[in-house]
C-alpha positions in Angstrom: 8.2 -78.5 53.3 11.8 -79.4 51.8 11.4 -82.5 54.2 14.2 -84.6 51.9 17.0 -80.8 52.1 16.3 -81.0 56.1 15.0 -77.6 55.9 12.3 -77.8 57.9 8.3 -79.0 57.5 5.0 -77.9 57.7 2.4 -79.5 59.9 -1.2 -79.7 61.3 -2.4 -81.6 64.7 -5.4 -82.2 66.1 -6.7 -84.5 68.7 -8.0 -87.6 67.6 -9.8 -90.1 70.5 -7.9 -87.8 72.7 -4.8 -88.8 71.4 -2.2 -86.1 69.6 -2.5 -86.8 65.3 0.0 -84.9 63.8 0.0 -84.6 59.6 2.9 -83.2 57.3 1.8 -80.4 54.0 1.3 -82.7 51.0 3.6 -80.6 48.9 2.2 -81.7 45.8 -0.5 -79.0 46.7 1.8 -76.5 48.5 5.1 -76.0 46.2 8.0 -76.7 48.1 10.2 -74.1 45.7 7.8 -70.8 47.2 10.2 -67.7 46.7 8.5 -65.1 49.3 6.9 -65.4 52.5 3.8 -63.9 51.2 3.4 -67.4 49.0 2.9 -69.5 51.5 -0.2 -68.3 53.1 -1.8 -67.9 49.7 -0.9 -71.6 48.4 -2.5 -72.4 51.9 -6.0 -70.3 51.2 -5.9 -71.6 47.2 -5.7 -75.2 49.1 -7.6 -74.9 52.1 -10.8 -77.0 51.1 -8.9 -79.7 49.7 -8.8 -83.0 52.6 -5.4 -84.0 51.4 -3.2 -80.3 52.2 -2.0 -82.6 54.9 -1.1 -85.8 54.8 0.4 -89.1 56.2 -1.3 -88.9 59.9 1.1 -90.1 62.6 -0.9 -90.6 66.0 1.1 -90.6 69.3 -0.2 -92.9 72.2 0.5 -92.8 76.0 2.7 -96.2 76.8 1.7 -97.0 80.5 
């Protein structure tokens, strides 16, 4: 979150095909402007079926 202030951002990773996929909080779901702590967490469980609470996958390869 606050990705554009340099404050800092929220991910997710996973493997995919054995390779590290890492995806950024769409905050268009999870407000960037949260006030407390506590908010966070909650705008995650209100969110947490929705496929798009992270987006833009970035997938890291081994170069040989």
């Amino acid at each position: 979150m606050r990705g554009e202030k340099g404050l800092y951002h929220v991910t997710s990773y996973q493997l995919s095909d054995a390779k590290p996929e890492i995806k950024l909080l769409n905050e268009k779901l999870v407000d960037d402007e949260l006030k407390k702590s506590v908010d966070l967490p909650r705008a995650f469980l209100k969110n947490k079926e929705n496929k798009n609470l992270f987006v833009n996958p970035v997938k890291f390869r081994r170069i040989k």
